[in-house]
C-alpha positions in Angstrom: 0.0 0.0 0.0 2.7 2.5 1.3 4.7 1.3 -2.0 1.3 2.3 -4.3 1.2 5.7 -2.8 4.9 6.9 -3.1 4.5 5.4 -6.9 1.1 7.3 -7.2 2.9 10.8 -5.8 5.6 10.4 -8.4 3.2 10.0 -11.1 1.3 13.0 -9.5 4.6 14.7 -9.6 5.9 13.9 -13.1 2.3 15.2 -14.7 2.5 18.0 -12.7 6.3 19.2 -13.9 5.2 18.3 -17.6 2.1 20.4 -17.5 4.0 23.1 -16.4 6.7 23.0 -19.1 6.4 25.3 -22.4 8.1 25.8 -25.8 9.4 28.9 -25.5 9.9 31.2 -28.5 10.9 34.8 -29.6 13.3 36.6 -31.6 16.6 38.5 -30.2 17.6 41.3 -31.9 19.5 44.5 -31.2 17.1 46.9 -32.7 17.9 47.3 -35.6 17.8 43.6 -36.8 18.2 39.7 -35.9 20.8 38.2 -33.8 22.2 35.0 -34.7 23.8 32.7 -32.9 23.0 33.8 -29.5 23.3 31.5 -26.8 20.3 31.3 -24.6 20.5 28.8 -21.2 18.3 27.7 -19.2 20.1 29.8 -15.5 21.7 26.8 -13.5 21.7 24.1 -16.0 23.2 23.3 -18.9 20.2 23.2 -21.4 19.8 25.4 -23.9 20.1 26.8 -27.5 20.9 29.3 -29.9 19.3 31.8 -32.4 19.0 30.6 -36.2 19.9 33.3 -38.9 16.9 35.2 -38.6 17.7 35.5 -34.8 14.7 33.2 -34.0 14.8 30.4 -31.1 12.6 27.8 -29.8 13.7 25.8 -26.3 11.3 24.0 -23.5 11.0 25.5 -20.1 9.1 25.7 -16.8 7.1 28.3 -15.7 9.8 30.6 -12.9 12.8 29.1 -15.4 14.8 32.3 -16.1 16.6 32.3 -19.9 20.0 33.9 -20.1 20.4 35.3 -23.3 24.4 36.0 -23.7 26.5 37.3 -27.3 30.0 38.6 -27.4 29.6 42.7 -27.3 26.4 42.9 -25.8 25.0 42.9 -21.8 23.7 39.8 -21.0 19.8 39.3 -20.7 17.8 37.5 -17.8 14.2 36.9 -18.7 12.2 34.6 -16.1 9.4 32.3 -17.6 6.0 33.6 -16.7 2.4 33.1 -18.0 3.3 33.6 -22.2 5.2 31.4 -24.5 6.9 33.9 -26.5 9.4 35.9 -25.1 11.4 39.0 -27.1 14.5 40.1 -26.5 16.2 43.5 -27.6 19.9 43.5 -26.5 22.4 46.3 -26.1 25.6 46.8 -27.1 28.4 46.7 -24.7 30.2 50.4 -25.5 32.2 50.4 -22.2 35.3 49.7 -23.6 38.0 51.5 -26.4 39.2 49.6 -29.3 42.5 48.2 -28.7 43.5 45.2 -32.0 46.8 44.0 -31.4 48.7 41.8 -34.1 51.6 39.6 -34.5 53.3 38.0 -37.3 55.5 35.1 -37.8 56.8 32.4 -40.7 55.3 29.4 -41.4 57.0 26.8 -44.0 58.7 30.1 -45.2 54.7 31.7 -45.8 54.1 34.5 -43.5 51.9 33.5 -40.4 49.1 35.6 -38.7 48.1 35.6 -34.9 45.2 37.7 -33.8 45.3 38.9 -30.5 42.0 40.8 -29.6 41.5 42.5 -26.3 38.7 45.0 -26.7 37.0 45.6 -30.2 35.0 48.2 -31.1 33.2 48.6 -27.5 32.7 44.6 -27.3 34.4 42.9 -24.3 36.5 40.0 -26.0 38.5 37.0 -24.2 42.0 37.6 -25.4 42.6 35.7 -28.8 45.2 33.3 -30.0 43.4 32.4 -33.5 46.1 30.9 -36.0 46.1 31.6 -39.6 48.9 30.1 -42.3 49.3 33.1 -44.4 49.1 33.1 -48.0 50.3 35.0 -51.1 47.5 36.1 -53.6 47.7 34.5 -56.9 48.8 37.5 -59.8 48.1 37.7 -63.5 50.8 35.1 -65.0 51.3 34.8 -69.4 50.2 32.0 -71.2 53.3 32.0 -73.1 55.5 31.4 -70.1 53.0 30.0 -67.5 50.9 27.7 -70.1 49.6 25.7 -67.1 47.6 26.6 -64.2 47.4 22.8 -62.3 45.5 23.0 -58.7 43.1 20.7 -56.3 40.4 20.9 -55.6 39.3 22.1 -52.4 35.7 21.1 -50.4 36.6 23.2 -47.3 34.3 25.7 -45.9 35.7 26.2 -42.6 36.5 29.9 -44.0 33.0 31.1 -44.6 31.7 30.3 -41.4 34.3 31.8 -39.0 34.3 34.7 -40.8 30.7 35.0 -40.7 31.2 34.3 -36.8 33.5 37.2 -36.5 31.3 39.9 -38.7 28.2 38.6 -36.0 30.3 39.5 -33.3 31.6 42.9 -34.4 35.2 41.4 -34.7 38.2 42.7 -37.0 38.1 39.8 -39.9 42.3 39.5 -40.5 42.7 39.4 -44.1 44.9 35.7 -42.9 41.3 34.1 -42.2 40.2 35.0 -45.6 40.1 32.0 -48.3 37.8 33.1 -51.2 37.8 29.4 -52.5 36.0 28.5 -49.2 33.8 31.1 -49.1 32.6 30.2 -52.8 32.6 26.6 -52.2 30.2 27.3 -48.6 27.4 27.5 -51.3 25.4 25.4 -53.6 24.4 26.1 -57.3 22.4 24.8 -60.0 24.9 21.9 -61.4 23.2 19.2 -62.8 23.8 15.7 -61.7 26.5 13.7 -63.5 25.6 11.2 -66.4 27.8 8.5 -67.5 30.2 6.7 -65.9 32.3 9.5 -64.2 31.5 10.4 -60.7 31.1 14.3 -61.4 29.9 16.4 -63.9 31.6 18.9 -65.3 30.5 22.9 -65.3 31.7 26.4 -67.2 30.6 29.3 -68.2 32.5 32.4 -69.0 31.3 36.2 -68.8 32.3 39.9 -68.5 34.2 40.0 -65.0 31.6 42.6 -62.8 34.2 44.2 -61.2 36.1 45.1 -64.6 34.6 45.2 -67.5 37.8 44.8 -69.4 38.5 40.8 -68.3 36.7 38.2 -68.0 35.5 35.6 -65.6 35.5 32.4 -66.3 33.6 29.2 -63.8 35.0 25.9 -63.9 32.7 24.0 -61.4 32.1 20.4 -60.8 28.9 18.4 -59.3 29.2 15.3 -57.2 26.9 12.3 -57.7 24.8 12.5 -54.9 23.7 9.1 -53.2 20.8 9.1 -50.9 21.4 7.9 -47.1 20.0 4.5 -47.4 21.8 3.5 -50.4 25.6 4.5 -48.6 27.6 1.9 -47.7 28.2 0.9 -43.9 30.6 3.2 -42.1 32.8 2.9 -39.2 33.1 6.1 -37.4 35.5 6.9 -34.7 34.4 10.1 -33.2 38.0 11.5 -31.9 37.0 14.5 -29.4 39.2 17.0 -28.0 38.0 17.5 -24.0 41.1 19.2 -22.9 41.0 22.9 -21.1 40.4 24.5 -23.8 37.5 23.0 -25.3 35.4 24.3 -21.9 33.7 27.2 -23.7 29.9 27.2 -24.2 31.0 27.1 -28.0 33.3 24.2 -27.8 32.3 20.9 -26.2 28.9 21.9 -25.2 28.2 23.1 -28.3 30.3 19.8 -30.1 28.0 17.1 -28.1 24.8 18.7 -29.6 26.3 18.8 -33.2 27.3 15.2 -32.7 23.9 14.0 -31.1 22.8 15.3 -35.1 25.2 12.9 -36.5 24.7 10.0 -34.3 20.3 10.3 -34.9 21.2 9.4 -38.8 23.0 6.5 -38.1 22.2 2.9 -39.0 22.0 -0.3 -37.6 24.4 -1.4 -40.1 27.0 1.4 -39.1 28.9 1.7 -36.1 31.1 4.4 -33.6 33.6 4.5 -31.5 34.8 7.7 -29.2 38.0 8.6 -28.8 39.0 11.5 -26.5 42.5 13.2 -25.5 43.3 15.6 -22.7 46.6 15.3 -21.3 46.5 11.5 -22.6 44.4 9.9 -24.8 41.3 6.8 -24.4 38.8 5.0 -25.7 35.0 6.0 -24.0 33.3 3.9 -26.2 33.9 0.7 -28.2 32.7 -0.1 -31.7 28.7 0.5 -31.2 26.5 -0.1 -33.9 24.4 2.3 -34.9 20.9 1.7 -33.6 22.5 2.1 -30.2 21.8 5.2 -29.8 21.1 5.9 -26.4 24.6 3.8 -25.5 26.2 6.6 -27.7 24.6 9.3 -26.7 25.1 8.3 -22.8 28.9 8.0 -23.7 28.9 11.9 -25.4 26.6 13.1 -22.5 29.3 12.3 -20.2 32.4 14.4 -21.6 33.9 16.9 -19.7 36.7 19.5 -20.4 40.3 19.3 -18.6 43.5 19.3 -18.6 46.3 19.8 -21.4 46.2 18.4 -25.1 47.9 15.0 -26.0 46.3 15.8 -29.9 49.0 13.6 -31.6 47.9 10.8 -29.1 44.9 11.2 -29.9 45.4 10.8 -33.6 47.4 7.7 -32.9 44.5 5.6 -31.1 41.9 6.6 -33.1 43.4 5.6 -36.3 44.3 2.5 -34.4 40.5 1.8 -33.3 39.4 2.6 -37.0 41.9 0.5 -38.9 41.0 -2.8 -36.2 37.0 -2.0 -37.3 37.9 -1.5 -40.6 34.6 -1.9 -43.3 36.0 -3.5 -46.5 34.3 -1.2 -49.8 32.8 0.5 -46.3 32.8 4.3 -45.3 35.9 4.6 -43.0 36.6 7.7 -41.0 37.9 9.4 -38.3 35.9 13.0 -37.5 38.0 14.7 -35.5 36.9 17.6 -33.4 38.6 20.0 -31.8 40.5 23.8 -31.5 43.3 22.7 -32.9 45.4 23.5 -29.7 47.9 20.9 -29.2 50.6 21.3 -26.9 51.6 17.9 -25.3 53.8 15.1 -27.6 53.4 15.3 -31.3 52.0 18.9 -31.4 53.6 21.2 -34.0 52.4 22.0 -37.8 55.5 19.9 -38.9 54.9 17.0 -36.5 51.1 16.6 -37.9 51.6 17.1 -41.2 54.5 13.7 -41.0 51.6 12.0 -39.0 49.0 12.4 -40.8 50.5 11.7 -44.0 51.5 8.6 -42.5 47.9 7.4 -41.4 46.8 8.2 -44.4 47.9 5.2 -46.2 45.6 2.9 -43.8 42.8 4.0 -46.4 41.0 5.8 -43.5 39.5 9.4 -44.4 38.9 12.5 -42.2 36.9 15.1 -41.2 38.3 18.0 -39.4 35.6 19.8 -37.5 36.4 23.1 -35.7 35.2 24.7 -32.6 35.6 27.7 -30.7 37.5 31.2 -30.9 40.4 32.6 -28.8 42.5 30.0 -29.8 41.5 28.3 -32.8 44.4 27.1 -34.5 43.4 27.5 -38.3 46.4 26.8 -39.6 47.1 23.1 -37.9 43.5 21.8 -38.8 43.4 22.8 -42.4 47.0 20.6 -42.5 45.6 18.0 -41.1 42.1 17.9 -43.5 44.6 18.8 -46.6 47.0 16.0 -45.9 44.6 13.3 -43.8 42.7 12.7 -47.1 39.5 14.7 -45.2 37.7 18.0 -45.5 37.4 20.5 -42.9 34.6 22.3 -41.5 34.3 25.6 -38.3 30.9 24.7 -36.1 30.2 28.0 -35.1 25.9 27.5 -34.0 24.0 24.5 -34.3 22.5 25.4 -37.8 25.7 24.8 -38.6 25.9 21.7 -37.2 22.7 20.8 -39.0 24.3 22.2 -42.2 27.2 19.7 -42.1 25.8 16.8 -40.4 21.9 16.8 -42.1 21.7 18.7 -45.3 25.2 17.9 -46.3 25.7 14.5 -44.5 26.8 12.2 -47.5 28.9 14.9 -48.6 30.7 15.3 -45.3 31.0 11.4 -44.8 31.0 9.5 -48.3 34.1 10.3 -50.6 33.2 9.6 -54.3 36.5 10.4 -55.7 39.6 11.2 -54.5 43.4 13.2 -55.3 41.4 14.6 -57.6 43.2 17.5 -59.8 42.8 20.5 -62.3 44.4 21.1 -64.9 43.6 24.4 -67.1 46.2 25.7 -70.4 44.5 29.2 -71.3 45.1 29.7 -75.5 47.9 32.4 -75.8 45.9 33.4 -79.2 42.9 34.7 -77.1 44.7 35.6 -73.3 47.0 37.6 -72.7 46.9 36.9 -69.1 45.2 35.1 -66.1 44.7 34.4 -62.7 43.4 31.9 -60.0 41.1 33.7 -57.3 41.9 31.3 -54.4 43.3 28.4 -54.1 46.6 29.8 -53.4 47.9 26.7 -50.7 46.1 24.4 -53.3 48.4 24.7 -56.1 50.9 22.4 -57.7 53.5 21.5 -59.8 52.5 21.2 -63.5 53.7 17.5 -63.6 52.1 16.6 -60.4 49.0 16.6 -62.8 49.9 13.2 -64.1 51.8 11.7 -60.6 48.9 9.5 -59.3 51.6 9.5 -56.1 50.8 13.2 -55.5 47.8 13.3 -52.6 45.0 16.1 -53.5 41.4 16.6 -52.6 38.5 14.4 -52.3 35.2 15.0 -53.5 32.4 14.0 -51.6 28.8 12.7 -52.1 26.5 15.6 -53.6 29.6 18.3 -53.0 29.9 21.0 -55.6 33.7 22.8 -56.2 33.9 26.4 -58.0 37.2 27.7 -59.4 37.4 31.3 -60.9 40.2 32.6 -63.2 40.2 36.5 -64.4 41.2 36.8 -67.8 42.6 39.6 -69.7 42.0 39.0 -73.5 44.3 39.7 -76.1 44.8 43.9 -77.3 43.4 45.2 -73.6 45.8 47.2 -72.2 46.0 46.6 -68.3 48.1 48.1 -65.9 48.6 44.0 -64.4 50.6 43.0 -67.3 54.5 42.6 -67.0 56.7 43.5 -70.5 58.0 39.6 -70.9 61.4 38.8 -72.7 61.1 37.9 -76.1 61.9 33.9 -76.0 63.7 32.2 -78.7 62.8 28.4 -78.8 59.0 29.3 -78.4 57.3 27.8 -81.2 53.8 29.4 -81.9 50.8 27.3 -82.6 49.9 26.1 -86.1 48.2 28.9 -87.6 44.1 28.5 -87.7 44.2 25.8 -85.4 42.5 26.4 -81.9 41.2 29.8 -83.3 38.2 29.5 -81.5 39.2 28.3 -78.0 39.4 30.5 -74.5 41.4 27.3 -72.8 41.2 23.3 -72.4 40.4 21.7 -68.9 41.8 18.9 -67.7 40.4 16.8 -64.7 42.3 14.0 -63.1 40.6 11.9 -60.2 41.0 8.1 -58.5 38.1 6.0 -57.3 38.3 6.3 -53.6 39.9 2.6 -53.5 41.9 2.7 -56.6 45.8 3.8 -56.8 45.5 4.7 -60.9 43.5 8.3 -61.8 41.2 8.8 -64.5 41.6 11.8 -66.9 38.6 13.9 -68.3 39.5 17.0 -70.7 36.8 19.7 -71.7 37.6 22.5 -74.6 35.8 25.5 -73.8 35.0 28.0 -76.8 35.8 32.0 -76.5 32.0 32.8 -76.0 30.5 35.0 -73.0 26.7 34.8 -72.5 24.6 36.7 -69.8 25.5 35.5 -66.3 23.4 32.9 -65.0 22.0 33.9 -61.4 25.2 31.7 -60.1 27.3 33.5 -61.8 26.6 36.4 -60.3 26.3 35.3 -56.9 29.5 33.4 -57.5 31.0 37.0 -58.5 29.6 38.6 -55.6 31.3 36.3 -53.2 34.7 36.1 -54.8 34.4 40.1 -54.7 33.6 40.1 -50.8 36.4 38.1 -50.2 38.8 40.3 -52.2 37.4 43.2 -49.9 37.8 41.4 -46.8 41.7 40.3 -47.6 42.2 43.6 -49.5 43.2 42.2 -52.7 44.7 44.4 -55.1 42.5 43.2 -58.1 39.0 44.3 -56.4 39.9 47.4 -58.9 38.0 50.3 -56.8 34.9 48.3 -56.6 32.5 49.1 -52.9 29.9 46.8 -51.0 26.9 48.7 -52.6 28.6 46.9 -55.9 28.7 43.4 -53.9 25.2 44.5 -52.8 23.9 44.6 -56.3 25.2 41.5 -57.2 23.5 39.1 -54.6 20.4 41.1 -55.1 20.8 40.2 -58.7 21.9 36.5 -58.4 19.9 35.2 -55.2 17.4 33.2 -57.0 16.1 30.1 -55.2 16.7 30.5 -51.9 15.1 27.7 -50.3 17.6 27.1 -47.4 18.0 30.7 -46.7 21.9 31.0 -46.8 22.2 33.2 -49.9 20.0 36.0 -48.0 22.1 35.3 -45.0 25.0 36.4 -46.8 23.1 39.2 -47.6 23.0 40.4 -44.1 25.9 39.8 -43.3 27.3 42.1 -45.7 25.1 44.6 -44.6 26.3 44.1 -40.9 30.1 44.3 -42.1 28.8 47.4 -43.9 
């Protein structure tokens, strides 16, 4: 009896605390538009969430709960739960402090090297920063007649486009370091078609007047990967390798890296399975292979990570590899995902040190994804290494619809490599350019012959991934104050007159099936004709532009933001997933 009535006051209880509990929503904005990504908590727990682009939230609470609504540069907000469901939130600015941007430099692989140390930014309190960014050299206007060859990778990174989105949200300086237009193109997707035939990609160009000077031109070379629904890809073995040192104690590190990984782990299948990996001062397994229908098993195990200690990253590295090679899938999906900072500083820890390890664990025929997390100390530089050389692709997780970006819309694409080392190849015709130039790509490029050396590592393409490249042309009989007078050359044979006449360049594609050692070559002839840019094209053009004004290139040739403006206002289109009008913001927010 006494048993029956405890049970019954439980029950009495439980219905009682779920009849007060609400979906909250609202929008936070600092009145004059939306917020996104602030963080909003739940005071004295650790549930919470954060505003989508339109500065929008949604997140269950009981009646007396008070929200905390916090963002970098603006007083934190208290707002107890009451009668309503919807609660609005208008935050100020934080103006007690002066702008103070201190900035060091150092050398990298004999490349200059950028540290960004912030203290206070235009009135916003910041934690001091130690973000890392390999520098780069912007690619100039080389001849035909002595450079012939333009050879590259490919690149599927987007890390670039999100943290500098996360630093124009939070009023921060964006170093022109952090600035890699070939990610910020390559964030978005466009209208390729689906390949046909027996290639894995299909191929894309399209030449026009270049927006930002009317005397070159701009030509697109972009490729479509075959997309595969989620059903129909192929088991994987996962090994989650988690960084849960110090450093990763933010509310944007590993609280925010256990929700994004919670997205990841509600896709999974029985037939796939994980294992976690984390490193602090040393490294460990916190859960064995688990298949994928056990999802409360690995959600209990990510649940249960806490931040501490130092950073063991090469240890890390080490084990998980281990795990993933002792699970490995034959013709499965193997992979480690690491996420982390990128702040290593115990054992194997320098950009030298990963980029030998890597390379080595590599050849176990295990790919990678780099995911990472966090400000203050994000070490740029080390994780795009280890995606560039660990056969992977990188991504920065700066709010959950990010998250949701890489592990839902884009989950094959992040997971499933369809083709990899795969290589450009592009000879302009000397009888229509006089000159050209790759925008981005810049640590990307390689020798001409590494074209045809199937021992040369490049990218990987993933399921459903789309990669842009841009050259600016200048035709033959423009004058331009880019070109260089050239020495005449004597054993420079010209091409056979009549021949080719009607050609702007050839391009050459070299990729390997992602179990094969032997690449495939593809070659495409594209005719001197400009049409009227497609909507892509002009978006296209409007992000290369923003990212020439953010690293202050000197090819933007005079052109402003209203002229950026225009251009995504032009191109938008289809919208359906809202990122192209984000961009749109955000350029009016950097404005």
């Amino acid at each position: 009896m006494f048993k029956k009535l405890i049970y019954s006051m439980f029950l009495l209880s439980t219905v009682v605390l779920i009849a007060q509990q609400r979906t909250i929503t609202g929008v936070v904005s600092d009145g004059v538009g939306p917020l996104p990504g602030v963080t909003i908590v739940i005071k004295g727990t650790t549930n919470g969430t954060e505003t989508d682009f339109d500065g929008r939230y949604s997140i269950s609470a009981n009646k007396g709960d008070v929200l905390v609504f916090s963002f970098v540069g603006m007083k934190t907000v208290n707002k107890k739960v009451v009668e309503g469901s919807v609660i609005n939130v208008v935050m100020d600015s934080d103006n007690t402090l002066d702008e103070v941007v201190v900035t060091s430099y150092g050398t990298l692989k004999g490349k200059k090297a950028f540290s960004l140390k912030v203290v206070r930014i235009r009135g916003r309190n910041q934690i001091e920063n130690r973000d890392y960014y390999a520098g780069r050299n912007e690619n100039i206007f080389k001849s035909p007649i002595n450079s012939p060859l333009s050879t590259f990778s490919i690149d599927v990174d987007k890390a670039s486009y999100s943290n500098i989105r996360r630093m124009i949200n939070n009023g921060q300086k964006v170093p022109k370091e952090a600035v890699k237009i070939e990610e910020m193109i390559n964030y978005f997707d466009y209208n390729y078609p689906q390949p046909k035939g027996k290639h894995p990609f299909s191929i894309n160009t399209e030449v026009v007047v270049t927006p930002w000077n009317k005397d070159t031109k701009l030509v697109r070379i972009g490729l479509k990967g075959k997309e595969y629904k989620q059903k129909n890809l192929p088991a994987s073995n996962l090994t989650f390798l988690i960084d849960v040192s110090g450093s990763m104690s933010g509310h944007n590190k590993l609280p925010l890296l256990k929700s994004a990984f919670k997205l990841l782990v509600n896709q999974l299948r029985e037939k796939d399975k994980v294992a976690i990996v984390v490193y602090a001062g040393a490294a460990g397994v916190v859960l064995k292979p688990t298949k994928g229908n056990k999802k409360e098993v690995i959600l209990e195990a990510l649940d249960n990570l806490e931040a501490g200690g130092s950073t063991a990253g090469g240890e890390g590295i080490e084990l998980a590899y281990k795990l993933a090679k002792e699970n490995y899938i034959e013709n499965g999906n193997n992979r480690v995902i690491l996420a982390t900072d990128g702040d290593f500083n115990v054992g194997a820890s320098n950009n030298t040190a990963m980029e030998k390890l890597i390379e080595e664990k590599r050849k176990s025929g295990v790919f990678l994804s780099v995911l990472g997390f966090g400000y203050g100390n994000y070490q740029d530089d080390k994780l795009e290494i280890l995606a560039d050389k660990g056969n992977g692709n990188h991504a920065y997780i700066d709010t959950m619809q990010e998250a949701q970006k890489v592990f839902g819309k884009e989950f094959g694409g992040t997971l499933y490599t369809i083709a990899k080392d795969v290589k450009i190849q592009v000879e302009f015709n000397p009888k229509k350019v006089q000159a050209y130039r790759l925008i981005g790509y810049e640590n990307r490029l390689l020798n001409d012959e590494d074209f045809v050396d199937d021992t040369k590592d490049a990218g990987e393409l993933g399921s459903g991934h789309t990669v842009t490249a841009l050259y600016e042309v200048i035709p033959v009989g423009v004058k331009s104050k880019f070109l260089k007078k050239l020495p005449k050359l004597k054993y420079t044979h010209h091409k056979q007159e009549g021949k080719y006449n009607n050609e702007l360049f050839t391009v050459k594609f070299r990729y390997k099936l992602p179990k094969e050692t032997k690449s495939i070559e593809l070659v495409k002839a594209v005719k001197d004709e400009m049409l009227t840019p497609t909507n892509d094209m002009k978006f296209i053009s409007a992000v290369a532009l923003f990212g020439m004004q953010l690293s202050k290139s000197k090819f933007k040739n005079k052109s402003k933001i209203e002229d950026i403006l225009s251009l995504v206002e032009e191109g938008k289109g289809e919208d359906k997933d809202g990122y192209r009008s984000e961009f749109l913001r955000l350029i009016k927010t950097y404005n």
